[in-house]
Each structure stands twice: as C-alpha cells, then as structure tokens.
N, C-alpha and C positions, 0 to 999 in steps of 0.2 A: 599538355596534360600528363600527370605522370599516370605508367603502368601500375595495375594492383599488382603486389605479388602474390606467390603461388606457395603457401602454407608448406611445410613437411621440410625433408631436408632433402638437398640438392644428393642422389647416387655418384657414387665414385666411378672414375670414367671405366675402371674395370668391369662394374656391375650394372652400366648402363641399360635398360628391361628394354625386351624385346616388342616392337612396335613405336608405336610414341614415346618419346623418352620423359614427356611432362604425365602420362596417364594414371602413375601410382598417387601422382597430389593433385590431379586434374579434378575440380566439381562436373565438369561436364561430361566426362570420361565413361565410356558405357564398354562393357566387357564383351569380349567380341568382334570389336569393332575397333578399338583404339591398341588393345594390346597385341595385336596379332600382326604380320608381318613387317617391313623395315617402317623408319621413319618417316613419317610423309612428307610428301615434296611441298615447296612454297608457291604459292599459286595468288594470284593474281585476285580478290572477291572481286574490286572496283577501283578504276582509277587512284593511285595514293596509298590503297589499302590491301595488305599481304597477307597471308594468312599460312602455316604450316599444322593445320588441321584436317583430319578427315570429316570431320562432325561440322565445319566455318558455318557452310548457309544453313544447316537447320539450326547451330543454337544463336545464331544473328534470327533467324526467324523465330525463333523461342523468346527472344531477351525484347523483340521487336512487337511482338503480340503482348508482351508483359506490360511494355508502357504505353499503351495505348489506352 
C-alpha cells in the first residue's frame, strides 16, 4: 500500500527544526512534545512495524478508537 504524504515543504538540511524533523507538517504533532529535544529514535510498535515517533502508540490508539 502506498504511504500518504506529508503536506508543506520538505526544510533544507541547514534549517532541519529541532526535535522531530516531520513536526512543522505533522497533523499529529502536539507542541511540547514533538518539537523539543533530538530526533527520535526508531522503535519497534510490533512485529514488521517501525515507527520514529514520540506520539506511535497513543495516535495508533487514537486512529484505532476512530474506526471502531
């Protein structure tokens, strides 16, 4: 299945922002939280499935409540 992409324009590697580098065009993205410290690390949710977010399991469990 292909990936959605992610609205806005990609930052030049100079002006890469500090925290998540997807957070300025992220819809999930909560201030505080994603902008602050390095990049996060790639982690493991489940078997097959990677994730390099701080926010993975609550907006899997947000998107997961949605379609129920």
């Amino acid at each position: 299945e292909r990936l959605a992409s992610i609205a806005g324009t990609v930052p030049a590697l100079s002006a890469i922002p500090r925290g998540c580098p997807f957070h300025p065009r992220c819809l999930h993205a909560r201030a505080g939280v994603c902008d602050v410290d390095g990049p996060p690390l790639l982690r493991e949710l489940e078997p097959g499935h990677q994730a390099a977010c701080v926010r993975a399991e609550e907006i899997v469990a947000e998107l997961e409540g949605v379609a129920r």
